[in-house]
C-alpha atoms as a printed R data frame, in Angstrom:
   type eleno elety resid chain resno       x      y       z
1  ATOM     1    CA   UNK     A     1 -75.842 25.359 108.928
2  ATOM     2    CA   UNK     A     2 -73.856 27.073 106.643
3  ATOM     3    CA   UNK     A     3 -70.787 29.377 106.199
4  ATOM     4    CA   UNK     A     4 -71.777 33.194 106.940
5  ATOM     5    CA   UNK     A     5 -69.835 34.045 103.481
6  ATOM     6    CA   UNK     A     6 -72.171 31.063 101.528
7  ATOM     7    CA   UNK     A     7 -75.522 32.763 102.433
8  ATOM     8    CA   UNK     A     8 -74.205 35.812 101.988
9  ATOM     9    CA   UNK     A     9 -72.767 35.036  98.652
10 ATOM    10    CA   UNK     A    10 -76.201 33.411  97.728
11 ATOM    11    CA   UNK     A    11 -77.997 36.323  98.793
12 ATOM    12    CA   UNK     A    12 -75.623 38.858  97.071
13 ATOM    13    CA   UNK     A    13 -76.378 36.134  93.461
14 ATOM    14    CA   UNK     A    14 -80.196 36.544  94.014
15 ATOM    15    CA   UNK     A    15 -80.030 40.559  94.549
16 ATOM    16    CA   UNK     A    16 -77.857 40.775  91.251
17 ATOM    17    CA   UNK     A    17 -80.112 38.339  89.322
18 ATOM    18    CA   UNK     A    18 -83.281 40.549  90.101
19 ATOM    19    CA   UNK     A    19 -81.467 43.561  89.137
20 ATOM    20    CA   UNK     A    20 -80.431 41.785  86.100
21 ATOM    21    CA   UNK     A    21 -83.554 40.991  85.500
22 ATOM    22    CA   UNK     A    22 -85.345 44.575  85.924
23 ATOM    23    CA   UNK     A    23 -82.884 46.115  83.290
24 ATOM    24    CA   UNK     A    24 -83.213 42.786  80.404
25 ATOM    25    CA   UNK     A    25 -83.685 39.649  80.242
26 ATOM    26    CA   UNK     A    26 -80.900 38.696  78.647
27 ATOM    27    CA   UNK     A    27 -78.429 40.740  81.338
28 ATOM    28    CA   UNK     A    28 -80.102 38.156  83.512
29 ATOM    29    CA   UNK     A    29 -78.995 35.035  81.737
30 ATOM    30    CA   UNK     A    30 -75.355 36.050  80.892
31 ATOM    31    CA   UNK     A    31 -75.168 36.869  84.579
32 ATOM    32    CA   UNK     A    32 -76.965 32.856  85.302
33 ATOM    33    CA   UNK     A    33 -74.402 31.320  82.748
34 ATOM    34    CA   UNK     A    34 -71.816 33.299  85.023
35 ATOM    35    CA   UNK     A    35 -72.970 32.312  88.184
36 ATOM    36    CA   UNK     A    36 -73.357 28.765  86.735
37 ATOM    37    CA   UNK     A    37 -69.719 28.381  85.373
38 ATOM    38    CA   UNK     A    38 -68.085 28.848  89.418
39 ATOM    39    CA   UNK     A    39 -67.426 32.354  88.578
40 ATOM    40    CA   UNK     A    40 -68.194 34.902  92.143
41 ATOM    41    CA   UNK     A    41 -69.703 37.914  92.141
42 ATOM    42    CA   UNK     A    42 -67.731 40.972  92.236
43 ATOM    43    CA   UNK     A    43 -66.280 42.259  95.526
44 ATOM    44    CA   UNK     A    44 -68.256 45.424  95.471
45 ATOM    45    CA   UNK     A    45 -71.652 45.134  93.562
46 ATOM    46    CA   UNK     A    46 -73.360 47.630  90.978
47 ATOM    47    CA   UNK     A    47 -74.532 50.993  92.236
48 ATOM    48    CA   UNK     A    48 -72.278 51.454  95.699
49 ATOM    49    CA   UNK     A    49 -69.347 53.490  94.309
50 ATOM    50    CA   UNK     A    50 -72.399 55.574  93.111
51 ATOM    51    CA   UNK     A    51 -74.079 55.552  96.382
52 ATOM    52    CA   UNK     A    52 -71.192 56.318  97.817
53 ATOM    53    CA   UNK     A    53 -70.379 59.199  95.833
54 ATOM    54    CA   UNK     A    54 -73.844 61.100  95.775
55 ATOM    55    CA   UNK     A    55 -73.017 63.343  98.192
56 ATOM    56    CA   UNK     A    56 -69.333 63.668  97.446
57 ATOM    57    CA   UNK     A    57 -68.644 65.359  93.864
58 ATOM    58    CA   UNK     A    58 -65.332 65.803  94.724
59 ATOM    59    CA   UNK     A    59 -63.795 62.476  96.015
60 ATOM    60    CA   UNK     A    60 -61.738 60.172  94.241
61 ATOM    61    CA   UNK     A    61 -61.953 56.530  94.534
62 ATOM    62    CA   UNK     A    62 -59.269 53.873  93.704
63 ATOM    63    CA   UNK     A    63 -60.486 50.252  94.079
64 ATOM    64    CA   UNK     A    64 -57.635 48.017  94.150
């Protein structure tokens, strides 16, 4: 079996890859070569500040 963080790390790679991949081809590679050089994905992935914020016009966030 493995870690809880691993698969969720892989899982977190593959959802960023096909969203990569949706937006350009190339995206998708740099983000491969990335992945490929021991780099991690970033704490807090594309598109959830945004979610986040939809409702909230007002709020501030500071991500530290």
């Amino acid at each position: 079996m493995q870690p809880l963080s691993f698969a969720l790390s892989c899982m977190l790679k593959e959802t960023m890859l096909k969203k990569a991949a949706e937006k350009s081809p190339e995206e998708a590679a740099d983000l491969r070569k990335t992945f490929r050089a021991g780099l991690e994905p970033p704490s807090i992935p594309d598109g959830i500040v945004d979610f986040l914020l939809q409702n909230s016009s007002t709020a501030k966030v500071n991500i530290i």
